[in-house]
C-alpha positions as CSV (number, residue, x, y, z in Angstrom):
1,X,41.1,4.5,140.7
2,X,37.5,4.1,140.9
3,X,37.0,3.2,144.3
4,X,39.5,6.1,145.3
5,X,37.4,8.5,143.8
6,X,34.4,6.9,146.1
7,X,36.6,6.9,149.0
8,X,36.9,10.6,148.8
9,X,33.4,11.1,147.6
10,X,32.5,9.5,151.4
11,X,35.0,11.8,153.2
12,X,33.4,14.6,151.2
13,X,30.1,13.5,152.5
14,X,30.3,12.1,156.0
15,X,33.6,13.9,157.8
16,X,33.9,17.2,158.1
17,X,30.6,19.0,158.0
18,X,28.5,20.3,160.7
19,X,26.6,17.3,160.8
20,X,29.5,14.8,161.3
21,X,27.6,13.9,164.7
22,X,25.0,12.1,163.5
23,X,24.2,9.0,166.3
24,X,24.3,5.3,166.4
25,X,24.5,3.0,169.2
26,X,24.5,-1.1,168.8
27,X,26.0,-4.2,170.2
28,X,28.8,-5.6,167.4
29,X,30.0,-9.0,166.6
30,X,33.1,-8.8,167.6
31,X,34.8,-8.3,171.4
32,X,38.0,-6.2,172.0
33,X,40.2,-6.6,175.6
34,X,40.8,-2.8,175.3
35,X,38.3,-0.1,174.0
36,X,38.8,1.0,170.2
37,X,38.4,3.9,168.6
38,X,38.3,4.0,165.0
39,X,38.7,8.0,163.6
40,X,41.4,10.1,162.1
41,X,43.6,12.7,163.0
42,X,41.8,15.2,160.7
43,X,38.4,14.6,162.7
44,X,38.0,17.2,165.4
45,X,35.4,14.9,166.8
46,X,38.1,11.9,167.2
47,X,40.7,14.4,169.2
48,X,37.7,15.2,171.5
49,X,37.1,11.5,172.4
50,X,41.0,10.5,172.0
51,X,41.9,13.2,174.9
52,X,39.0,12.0,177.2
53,X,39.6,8.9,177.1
54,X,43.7,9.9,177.4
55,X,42.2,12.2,180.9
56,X,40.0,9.3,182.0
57,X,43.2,6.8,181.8
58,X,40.9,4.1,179.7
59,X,43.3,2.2,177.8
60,X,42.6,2.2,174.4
61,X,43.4,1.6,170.6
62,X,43.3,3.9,168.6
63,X,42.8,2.7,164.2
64,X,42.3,5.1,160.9
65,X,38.6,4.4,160.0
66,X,37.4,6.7,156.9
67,X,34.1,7.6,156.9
68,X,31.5,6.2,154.5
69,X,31.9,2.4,153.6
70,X,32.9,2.3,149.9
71,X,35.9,0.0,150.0
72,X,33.7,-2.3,152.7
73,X,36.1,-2.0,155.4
74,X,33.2,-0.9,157.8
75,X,31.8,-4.2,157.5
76,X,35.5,-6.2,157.6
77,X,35.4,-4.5,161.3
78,X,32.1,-5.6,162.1
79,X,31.1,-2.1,162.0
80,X,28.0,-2.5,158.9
81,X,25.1,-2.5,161.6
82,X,26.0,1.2,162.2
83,X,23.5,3.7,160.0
84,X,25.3,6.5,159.8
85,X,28.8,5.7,158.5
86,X,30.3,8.7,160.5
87,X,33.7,9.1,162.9
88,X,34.4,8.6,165.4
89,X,32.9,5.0,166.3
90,X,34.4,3.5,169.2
91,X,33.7,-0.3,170.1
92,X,33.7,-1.3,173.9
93,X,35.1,-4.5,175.2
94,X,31.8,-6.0,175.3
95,X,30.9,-5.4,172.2
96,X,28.9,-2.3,172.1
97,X,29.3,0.2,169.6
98,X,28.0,4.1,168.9
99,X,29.7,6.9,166.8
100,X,28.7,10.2,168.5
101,X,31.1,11.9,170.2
102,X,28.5,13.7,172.7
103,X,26.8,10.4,173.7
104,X,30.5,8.8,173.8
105,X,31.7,10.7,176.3
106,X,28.2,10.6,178.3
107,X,28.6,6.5,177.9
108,X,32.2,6.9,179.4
109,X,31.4,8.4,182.3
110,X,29.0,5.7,183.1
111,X,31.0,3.0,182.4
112,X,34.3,4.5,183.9
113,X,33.1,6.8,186.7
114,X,36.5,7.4,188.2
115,X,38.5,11.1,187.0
116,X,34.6,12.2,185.8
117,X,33.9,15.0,182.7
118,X,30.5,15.5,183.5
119,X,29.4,17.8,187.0
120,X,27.8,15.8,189.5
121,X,25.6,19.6,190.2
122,X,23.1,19.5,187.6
123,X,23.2,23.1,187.0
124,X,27.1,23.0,185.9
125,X,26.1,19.7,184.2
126,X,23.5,21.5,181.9
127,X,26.1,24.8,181.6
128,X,28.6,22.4,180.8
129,X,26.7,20.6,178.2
130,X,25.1,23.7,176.5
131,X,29.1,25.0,175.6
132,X,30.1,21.3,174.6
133,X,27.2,21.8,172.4
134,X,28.0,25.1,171.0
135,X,31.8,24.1,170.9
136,X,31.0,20.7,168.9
137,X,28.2,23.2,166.5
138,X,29.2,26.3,166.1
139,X,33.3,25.6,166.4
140,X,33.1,23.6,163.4
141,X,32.2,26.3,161.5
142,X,35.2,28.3,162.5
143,X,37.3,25.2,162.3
144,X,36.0,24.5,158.8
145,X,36.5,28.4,157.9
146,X,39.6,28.4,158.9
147,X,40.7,25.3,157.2
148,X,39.0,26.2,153.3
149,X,39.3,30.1,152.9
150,X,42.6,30.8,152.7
151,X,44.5,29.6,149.1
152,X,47.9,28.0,151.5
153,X,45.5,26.4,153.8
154,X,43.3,24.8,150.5
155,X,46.2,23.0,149.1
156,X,47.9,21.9,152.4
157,X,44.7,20.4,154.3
158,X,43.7,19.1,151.3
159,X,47.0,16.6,150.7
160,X,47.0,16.0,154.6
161,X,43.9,14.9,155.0
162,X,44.7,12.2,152.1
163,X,47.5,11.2,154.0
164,X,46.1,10.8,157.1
165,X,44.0,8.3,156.0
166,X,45.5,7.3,152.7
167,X,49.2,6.8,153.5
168,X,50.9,3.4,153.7
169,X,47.5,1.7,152.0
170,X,49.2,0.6,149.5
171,X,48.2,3.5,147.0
172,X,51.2,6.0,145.6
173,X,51.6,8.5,147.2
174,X,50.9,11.1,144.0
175,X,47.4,9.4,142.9
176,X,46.1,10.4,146.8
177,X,47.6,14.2,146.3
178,X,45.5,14.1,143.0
179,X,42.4,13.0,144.4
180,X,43.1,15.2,147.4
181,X,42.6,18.4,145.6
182,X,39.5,17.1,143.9
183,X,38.4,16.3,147.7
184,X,40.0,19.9,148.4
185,X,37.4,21.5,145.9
186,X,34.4,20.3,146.8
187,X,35.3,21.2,150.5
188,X,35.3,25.0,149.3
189,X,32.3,25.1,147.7
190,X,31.3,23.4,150.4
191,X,31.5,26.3,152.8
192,X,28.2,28.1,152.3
193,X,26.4,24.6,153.6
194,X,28.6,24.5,156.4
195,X,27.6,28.4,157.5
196,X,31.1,29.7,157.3
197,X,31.6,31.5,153.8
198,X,31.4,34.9,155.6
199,X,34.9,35.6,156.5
200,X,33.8,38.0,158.8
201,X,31.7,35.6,161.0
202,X,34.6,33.1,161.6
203,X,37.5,35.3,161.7
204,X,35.5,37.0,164.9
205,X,33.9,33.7,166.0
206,X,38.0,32.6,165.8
207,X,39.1,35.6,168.1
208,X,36.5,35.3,170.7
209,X,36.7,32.3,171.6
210,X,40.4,32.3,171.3
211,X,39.7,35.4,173.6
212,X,37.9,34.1,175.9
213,X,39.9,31.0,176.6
214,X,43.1,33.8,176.4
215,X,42.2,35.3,179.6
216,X,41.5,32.3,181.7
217,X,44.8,30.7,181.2
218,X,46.9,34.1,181.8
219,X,45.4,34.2,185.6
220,X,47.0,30.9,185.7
221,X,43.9,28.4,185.5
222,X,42.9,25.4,183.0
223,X,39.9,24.7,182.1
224,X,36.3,26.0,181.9
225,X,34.5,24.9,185.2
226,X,37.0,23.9,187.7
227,X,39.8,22.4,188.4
228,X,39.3,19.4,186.2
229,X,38.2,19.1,182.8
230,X,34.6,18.7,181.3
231,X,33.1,17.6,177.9
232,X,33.3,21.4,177.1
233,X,36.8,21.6,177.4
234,X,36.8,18.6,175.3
235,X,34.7,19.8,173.1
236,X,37.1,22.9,172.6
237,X,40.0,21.2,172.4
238,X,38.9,18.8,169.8
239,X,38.1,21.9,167.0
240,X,41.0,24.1,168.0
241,X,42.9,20.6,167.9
242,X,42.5,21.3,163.6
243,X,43.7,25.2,163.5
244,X,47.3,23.9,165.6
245,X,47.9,21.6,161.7
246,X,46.3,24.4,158.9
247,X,49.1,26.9,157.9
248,X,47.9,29.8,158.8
249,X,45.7,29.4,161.8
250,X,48.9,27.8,163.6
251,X,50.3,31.0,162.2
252,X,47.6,33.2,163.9
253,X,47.8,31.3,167.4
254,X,51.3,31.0,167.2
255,X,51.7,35.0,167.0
256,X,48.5,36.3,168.6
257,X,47.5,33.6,171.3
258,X,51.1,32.1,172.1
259,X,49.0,30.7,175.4
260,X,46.0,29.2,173.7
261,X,48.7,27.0,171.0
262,X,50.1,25.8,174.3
263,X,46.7,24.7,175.6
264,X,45.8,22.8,172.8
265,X,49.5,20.9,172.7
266,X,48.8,20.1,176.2
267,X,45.1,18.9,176.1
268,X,46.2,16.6,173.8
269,X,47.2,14.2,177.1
270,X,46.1,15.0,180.4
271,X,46.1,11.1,181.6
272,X,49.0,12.3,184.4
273,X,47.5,15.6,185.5
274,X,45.2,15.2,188.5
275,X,43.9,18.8,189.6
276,X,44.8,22.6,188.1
277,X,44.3,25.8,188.8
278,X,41.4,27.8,188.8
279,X,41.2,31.1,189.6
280,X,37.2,32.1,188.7
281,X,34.4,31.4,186.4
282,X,34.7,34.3,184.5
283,X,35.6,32.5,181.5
284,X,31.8,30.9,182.1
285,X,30.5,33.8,181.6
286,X,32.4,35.1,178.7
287,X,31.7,31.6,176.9
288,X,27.8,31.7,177.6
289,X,27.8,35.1,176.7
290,X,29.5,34.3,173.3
291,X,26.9,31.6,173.0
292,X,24.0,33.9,173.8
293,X,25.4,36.3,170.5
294,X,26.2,33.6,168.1
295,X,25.2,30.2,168.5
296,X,21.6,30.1,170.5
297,X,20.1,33.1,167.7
298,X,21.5,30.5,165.2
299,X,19.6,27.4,166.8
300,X,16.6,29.5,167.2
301,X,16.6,30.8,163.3
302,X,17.5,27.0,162.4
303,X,14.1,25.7,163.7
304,X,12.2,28.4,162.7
305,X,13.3,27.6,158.9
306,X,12.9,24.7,159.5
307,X,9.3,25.0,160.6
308,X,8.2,27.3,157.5
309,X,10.0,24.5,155.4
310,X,12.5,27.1,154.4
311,X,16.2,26.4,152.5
312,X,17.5,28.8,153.7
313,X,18.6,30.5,157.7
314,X,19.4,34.1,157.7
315,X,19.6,35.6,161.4
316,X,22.0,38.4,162.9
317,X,24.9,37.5,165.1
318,X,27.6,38.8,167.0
319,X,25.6,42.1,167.0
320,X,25.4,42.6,163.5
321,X,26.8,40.4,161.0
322,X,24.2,38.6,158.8
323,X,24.7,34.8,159.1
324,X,23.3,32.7,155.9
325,X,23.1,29.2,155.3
326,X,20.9,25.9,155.0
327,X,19.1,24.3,157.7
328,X,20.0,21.0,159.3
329,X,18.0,18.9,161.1
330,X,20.5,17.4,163.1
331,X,20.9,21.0,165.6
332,X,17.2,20.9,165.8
333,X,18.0,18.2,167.7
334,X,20.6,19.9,169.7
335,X,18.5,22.8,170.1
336,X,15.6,19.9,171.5
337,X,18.2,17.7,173.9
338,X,19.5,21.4,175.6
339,X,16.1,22.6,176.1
340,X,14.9,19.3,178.4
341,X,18.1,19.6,179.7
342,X,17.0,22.9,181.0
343,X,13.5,21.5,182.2
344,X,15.0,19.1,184.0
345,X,16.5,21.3,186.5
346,X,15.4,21.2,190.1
347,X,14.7,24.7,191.5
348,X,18.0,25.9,193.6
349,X,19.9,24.7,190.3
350,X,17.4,26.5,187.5
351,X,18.2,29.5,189.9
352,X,21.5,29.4,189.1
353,X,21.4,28.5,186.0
354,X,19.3,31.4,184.9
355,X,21.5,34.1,186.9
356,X,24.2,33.0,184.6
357,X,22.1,33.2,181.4
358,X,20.4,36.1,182.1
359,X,23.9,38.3,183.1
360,X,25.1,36.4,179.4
361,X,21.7,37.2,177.0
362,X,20.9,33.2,176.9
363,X,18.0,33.3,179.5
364,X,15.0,34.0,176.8
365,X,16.1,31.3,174.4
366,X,15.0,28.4,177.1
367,X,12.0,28.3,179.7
């Protein structure tokens, strides 16, 4: 009973909160033939990394790891020399190891270069990694939002998420329902750290991206920037992966975005799909300008708090809803990575670049 409690105590701390994507990299003890991935199914980071490595036909296994390391089982797998006891961790055949889901999918490009996510142009490589980013940051919130506000969607994540990584471990069935809802509780109050206790903020955040995305697949095109898929769409996929299993966003996507439910269902496996298509990059545009509202203000307030050694961020969004809530460290360092990103763009590609960013607001948060 004890060590349950901990167990949920660690998924309380480590899983679902804007910081899940904390970064470790080492070389393990042990040796796989096939890469593993260790995660679960209620980790929008683990759906991002299971459907690129589905797209990039690696084979892989895929095993239920829960974050933290109360019962030990981190270091039965040979896992304890990771820090940050976070999902997903995947393990390569040689031995190495990391659990972040942006450097994993960096790392699999290098190491499997055929069916690529990342542009070979550096200038849709940075664009392409700035909406991952925002995606991976600012998604969460709405995923998380979505997931804790509404009384049917408390209950019901609450017991699935225990099952997901509780079932057939030898526990009944009604002590893991029972320590669900104490799990469940703590995630609500929980929201305000997150950033997503203002209902208007995620229920608009929800709609424009859903929007956004919307519009692209009615002309009869896929993804983001082409006619294959990136990290970003990846990155989508993984957080709008959660709303298709809550109540009532399925609900809201079944009835309002029809299109965008079926997107998600199908990015769960591309491995068989070799080009779409893609009518413009409109949906670019509409993504960066998005960003340029909601996310980039955010980054910017976030290191200024940080900087005065504030607790608290308070910056408007979306032109005109206050957004509240504590700083984090880690998207300083998001902020950091995207800005040397930017600096290291040659000239014809920073040109581009800051067309794009200056038709979307975004130009005068980098340079």
């Amino acid at each position: 009973m004890r060590s349950t409690v901990g167990i949920f105590n660690a998924i309380n701390r480590s899983c679902f909160s804007c910081t899940v994507r904390q970064f470790s990299v080492s070389t393990g003890r042990q040796s796989e033939e096939h890469v593993v991935l260790y995660g679960g199914y209620g980790s929008p980071y683990t759906r991002k990394v299971q459907s690129a490595l589905r797209y990039k036909r690696i084979p892989f296994l895929s095993k239920t790891l829960m974050p933290g390391n109360i019962t030990g089982e981190w270091d039965e797998l040979g896992l304890d020399h990771i820090k940050a006891k976070v999902i997903p961790v995947i393990r390569f055949p040689d031995g190495e190891t990391m659990n972040d889901s942006t450097s994993i999918l960096q790392v699999l490009d290098k190491r499997y270069p055929d069916r690529p996510i990342l542009p070979a142009d550096s200038g849709a490589r940075f664009l392409s990694l700035l909406l991952e980013d925002m995606f991976d940051e600012w998604g969460v919130k709405v995923m998380f939002g979505k997931r804790w506000q509404e009384k049917i969607d408390q209950k019901w994540s609450a017991e699935w998420l225990g099952l997901d990584f509780m079932m057939g471990k030898g526990m009944p069935l009604d002590q893991v329902r029972m320590f669900a809802h104490q799990f469940g509780a703590r995630q609500i109050k929980r929201m305000g750290l997150v950033g997503c206790r203002n209902k208007e903020t995620i229920d608009r955040s929800f709609d424009m991206i859903a929007s956004c995305l919307n519009e692209n697949l009615e002309k009869g095109s896929m993804f983001i920037f082409g006619e294959t898929p990136t990290v970003a769409d990846f990155a989508l996929y993984g957080q709008l992966s959660q709303l298709v299993i809550d109540v009532s966003p399925d609900r809201l996507l079944r009835e309002k975005f029809p299109n965008v439910w079926a997107w998600i269902r199908k990015c769960e496996d591309l491995s068989g799909e070799e080009t779409m298509n893609y009518s413009d990059d409109k949906i670019i545009e509409d993504f960066l300008r998005f960003t340029g509202d909601a996310y980039l203000p955010f980054l910017e307030a976030n290191r200024a708090a940080l900087g005065q050694e504030s607790t608290e961020v308070k910056v408007e969004i979306l032109q005109g809803i206050l957004h509240e809530q504590p700083p984090f460290k880690y998207q300083d360092k998001c902020w950091r990575i995207l800005q040397d990103e930017y600096k290291s763009l040659d000239k014809q590609n920073r040109a581009y670049v800051d067309e794009l960013l200056q038709k979307t607001n975004c130009l005068r948060y980098f340079g």
